[in-house]
C-alpha positions, 0 to 999 in steps of 0.5 A, a space after each residue: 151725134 152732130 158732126 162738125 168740120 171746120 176749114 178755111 175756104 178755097 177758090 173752087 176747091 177739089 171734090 175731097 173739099 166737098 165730100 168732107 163738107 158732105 159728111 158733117 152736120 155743120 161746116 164752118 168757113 175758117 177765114 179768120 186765119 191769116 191769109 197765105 200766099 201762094 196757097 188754095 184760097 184764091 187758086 185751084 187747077 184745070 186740065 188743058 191740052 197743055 197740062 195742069 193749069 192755075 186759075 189764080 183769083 187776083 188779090 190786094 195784097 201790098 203792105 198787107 202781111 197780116 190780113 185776114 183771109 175774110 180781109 182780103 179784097 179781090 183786085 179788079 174784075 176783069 179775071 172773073 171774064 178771063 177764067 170763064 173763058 179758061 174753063 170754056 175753051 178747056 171744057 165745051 168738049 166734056 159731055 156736061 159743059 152746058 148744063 153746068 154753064 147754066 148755073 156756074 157762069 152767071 156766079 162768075 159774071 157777078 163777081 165779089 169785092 172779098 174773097 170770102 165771098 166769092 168762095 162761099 158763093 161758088 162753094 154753096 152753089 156746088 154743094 146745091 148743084 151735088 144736093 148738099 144739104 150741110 148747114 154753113 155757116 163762118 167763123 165769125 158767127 161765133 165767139 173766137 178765144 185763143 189758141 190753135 186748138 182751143 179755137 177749133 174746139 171752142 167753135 165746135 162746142 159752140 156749134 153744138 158739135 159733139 164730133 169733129 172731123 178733121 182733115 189728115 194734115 192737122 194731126 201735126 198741130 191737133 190737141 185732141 186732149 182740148 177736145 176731149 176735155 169738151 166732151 168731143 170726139 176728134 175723127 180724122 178724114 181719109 181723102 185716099 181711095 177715089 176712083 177715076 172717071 171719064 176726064 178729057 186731056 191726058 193722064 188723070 188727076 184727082 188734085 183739080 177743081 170740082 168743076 172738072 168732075 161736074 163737067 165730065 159727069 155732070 148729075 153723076 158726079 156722086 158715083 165718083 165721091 163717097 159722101 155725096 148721094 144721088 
């Protein structure tokens, strides 16, 4: 049974973001929704001395209401040296900083002109690092009809998909009735339940970027996330 989740990206997103990748068949990058402000997309958490911190990607966004996610151009080039700097400063302390710095520091002195390209390409280049193997693919791989659910239904057939997993927060808005009627299987995915593990400065957060788990567990990351497999 081929299991399929559907989801728009996010900038360096948390480890929830990965296992659900992990455990599907195929994941699809949704960014043919309307871009959000203020929202995952172009920003996540680091941990500092000082407390949480936002790396925010800049992005066009004047006169732009309407724009896709896979519309929106990244402004300028410069925040790609700045959060480099953040997450060294923040993170040469955690056991694993140079090992991932190998890899993850060339992704950012490389930056892109979208930011649905950019979060693809820290998004594949961790789910390499972890071993995951999950085929991805974009939205606008497919043919897109309308309608909430009978997009995401749509695109999942399409895929071949005879289950879908999806995230908890879409139970408001999902018709599982669209779904069923394709002859799928809708499947909700539980983000509760992870354990703690070694992390520098102060009280422990789950709700930051992967990266903190890679750079305090490095090839370990796996015994802290359900999905991902040594």
């Amino acid at each position: 049974m081929k299991k399929v989740a559907i989801l728009q990206s996010n900038y360096i997103p948390w480890k929830g973001y990965f296992d659900l990748i992990a455990s599907v068949d195929e994941f699809i990058l949704y960014d043919d929704m309307q871009y959000t402000r203020r929202d995952w997309r172009n920003r996540n958490q680091i941990k500092t001395p000082q407390g949480l911190q936002w790396l925010t990607v800049p992005v066009k966004v004047k006169g732009k209401y309407h724009q896709k996610i896979r519309e929106t151009e990244i402004d300028g080039t410069d925040w790609a040296q700045e959060h480099w700097k953040s997450l060294a400063q923040n993170y040469r302390r955690a056991p694993h900083f140079e090992a991932i710095a190998d890899w993850l520091e060339p992704v950012y002195l490389d930056p892109d002109n979208h930011l649905s390209q950019l979060n693809r390409r820290l998004i594949e280049a961790i789910c390499g690092y972890l071993g995951i193997r999950t085929t991805l693919h974009n939205s606008w791989d497919y043919e897109l009809v309308e309608g909430k659910t009978e997009r995401l239904a749509s695109l999942c057939k399409q895929a071949q998909g005879q289950e879908y997993v999806s995230g908890p927060s879409a139970k408001d808005y999902i018709d599982e009735q669209v779904f069923e009627d394709l002859g799928i299987r809708v499947t909700w995915f539980e983000y509760a339940g992870y354990a703690e593990y070694p992390q520098l400065w102060g009280p422990f957060s789950h709700h930051v970027t992967i990266l903190d788990l890679l750079f305090n567990c490095g090839r370990d990351a796996h015994r802290y996330m359900r999905y991902v497999k040594a």
